[in-house]
N, C-alpha and C positions, 0 to 999 in steps of 0.2 A: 305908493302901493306896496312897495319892498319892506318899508317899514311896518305898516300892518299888517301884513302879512305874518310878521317874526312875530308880532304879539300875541295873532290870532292863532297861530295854527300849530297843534299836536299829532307827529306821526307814531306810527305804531309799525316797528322794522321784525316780521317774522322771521329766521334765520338762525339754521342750525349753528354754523361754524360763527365761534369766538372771534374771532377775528375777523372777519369779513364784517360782524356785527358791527364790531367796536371801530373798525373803519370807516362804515356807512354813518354810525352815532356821531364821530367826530366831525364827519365832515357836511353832517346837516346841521349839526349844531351852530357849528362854522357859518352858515346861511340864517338862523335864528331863530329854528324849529324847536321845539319843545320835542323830547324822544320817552318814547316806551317801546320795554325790548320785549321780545317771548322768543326762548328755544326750540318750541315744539310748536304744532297748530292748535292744536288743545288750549296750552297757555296761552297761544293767541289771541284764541276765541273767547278765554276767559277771562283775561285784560281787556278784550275791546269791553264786553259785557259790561263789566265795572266801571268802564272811564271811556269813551269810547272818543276816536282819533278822525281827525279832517282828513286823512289821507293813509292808509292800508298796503305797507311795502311786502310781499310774502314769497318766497324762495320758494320754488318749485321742488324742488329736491328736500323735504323735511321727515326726520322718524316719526313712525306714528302716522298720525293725518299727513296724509303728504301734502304739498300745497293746493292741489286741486281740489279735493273734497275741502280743507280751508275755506278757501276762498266763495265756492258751493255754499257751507254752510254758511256764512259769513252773506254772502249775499241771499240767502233767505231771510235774514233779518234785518239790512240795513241796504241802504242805498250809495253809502258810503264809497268816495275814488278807490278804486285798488290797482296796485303794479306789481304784476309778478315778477318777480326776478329770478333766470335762466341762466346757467352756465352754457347752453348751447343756443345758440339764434336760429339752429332747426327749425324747420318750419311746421313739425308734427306738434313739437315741445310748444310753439308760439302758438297756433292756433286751439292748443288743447289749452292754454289757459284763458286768452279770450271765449272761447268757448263754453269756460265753466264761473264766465260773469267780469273780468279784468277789464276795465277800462285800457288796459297801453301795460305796456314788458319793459325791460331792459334785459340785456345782456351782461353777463361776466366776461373780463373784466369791463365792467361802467368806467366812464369818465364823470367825477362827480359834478363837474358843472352842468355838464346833460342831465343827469339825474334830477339837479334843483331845478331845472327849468322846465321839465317836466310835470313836475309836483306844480313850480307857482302857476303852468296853465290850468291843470286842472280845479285849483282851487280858485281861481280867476273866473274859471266857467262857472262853478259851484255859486262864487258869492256875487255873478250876474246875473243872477233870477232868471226866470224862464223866458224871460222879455213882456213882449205886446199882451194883447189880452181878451185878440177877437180869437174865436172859435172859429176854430177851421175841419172841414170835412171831405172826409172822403169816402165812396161806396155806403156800408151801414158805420164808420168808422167817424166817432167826431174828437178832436186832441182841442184842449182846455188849454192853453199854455201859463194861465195865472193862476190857475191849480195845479199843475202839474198832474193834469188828470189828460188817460187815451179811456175812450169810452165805447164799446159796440151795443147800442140798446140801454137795458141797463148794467149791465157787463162792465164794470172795470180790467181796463185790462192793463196789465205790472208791466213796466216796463224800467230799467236801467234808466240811472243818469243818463249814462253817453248815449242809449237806447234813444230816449226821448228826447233830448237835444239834435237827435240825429233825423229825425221823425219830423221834427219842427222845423229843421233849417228844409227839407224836401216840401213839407207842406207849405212849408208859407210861398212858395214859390211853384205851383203845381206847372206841370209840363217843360221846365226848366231843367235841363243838363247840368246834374254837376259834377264835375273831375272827382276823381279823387282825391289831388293836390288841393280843390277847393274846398273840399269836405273835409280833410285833416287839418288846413287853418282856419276854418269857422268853426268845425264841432270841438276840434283838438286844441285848438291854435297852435298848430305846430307848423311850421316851415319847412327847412334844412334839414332835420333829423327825423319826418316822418315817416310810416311806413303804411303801401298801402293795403297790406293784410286789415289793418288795424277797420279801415272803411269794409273791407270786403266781408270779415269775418262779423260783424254787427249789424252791416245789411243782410246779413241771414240770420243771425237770429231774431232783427227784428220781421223778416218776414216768417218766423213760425210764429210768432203772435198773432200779427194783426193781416194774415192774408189767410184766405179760406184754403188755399193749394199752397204751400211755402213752393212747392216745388215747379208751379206755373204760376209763376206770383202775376197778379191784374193791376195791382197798385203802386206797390216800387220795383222800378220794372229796369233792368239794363240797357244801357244802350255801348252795342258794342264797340269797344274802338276809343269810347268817350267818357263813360262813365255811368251814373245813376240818374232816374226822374221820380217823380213823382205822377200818377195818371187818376184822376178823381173819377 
């Protein structure tokens, strides 16, 4: 898998400081990433444009567009994994960037082997299709999972990679509890180094989609104490 991986996959490292850059380049390379830099978010967006990358690294901290509107714009057009990368582990800084579309963070300083092993799950998740292929429903809500289509009526409704993988591991298993630790190794594959802002802050925003009240949601419903269900 490690080997196809290094052939297949192109990152794209958004980040103002030189050096931080040519750190992150050296040591993905190291792993057998293909690299595209951009100093600004502008350049970013203008590079992906042109050539566009498996996996979307963006510094929160940028002149200009700062990473958030990035990222923003960036996920109105593409579906594409993206990780922002935060000098602080704050938790305003971390939810404000999931918030505005980020699949998963890291922190300064990273440890780069965390970093690559973060990038191979998500692109693991990417290049294992959506799965099975029956249609599953809930309320007026029906999720396609061989389309990678959420439908209400005839209503498409957009939802994120991690969104929709999130949606599908709850549906396919309706009235089932699941942790958070269990949702951050199925939807994430993450273990050890997960966190679980990451479950918390994408169950809400997949509940402004696809729940009539985000804020008295009927269908992915909490259970205190345990975790997330799913309720048809």
């Amino acid at each position: 898998m490690r080997d196809h991986l290094r052939v297949a996959s192109r990152l794209l490292l958004v980040e103002d400081d030189e050096r931080i850059r040519a750190s992150m380049r050296l040591a993905l390379e190291d792993e057998g990433y293909e690299i595209d830099e951009a100093a600004t978010g502008e350049d970013g967006l203008e590079t992906f444009g042109q050539r566009p990358a498996d996996v979307v690294l963006i510094d929160l901290m940028l002149p200009g567009i700062d990473g958030l509107e990035c990222c923003r714009a960036l996920r109105r057009v593409s579906a594409v994994p993206v990780i922002v990368v935060t000098a602080r582990s704050d938790t305003h800084d971390v939810v404000a960037g999931l918030e505005a579309g980020a699949d998963d963070y890291v922190t300064k300083p990273f440890v780069a082997k965390e970093l690559a092993a973060r990038i191979r799950a998500l692109l693991r998740r990417v290049r294992a299709g959506n799965g099975g292929s029956t249609a599953m429903a809930f309320g007026d809500v029906v999720v396609v999972p061989e389309e990678g289509a959420v439908r209400r009526g005839d209503e498409e409704i957009h939802l994120t990679r991690t969104e929709f993988h999130l949606l599908c591991e709850l549906a396919g298993s309706p009235g089932k509890v699941f942790s958070r630790e269990q949702l951050l190794e199925r939807v994430w594959g993450y273990d050890y180094f997960g966190d679980g802002r990451l479950v918390d802050v994408h169950i809400r925003r997949l509940r402004t989609k696809i729940e009539p009240d985000a804020a008295n949601p009927r269908h992915v419903v909490t259970v205190r104490g345990l975790g997330y269900k799913l309720v048809s």
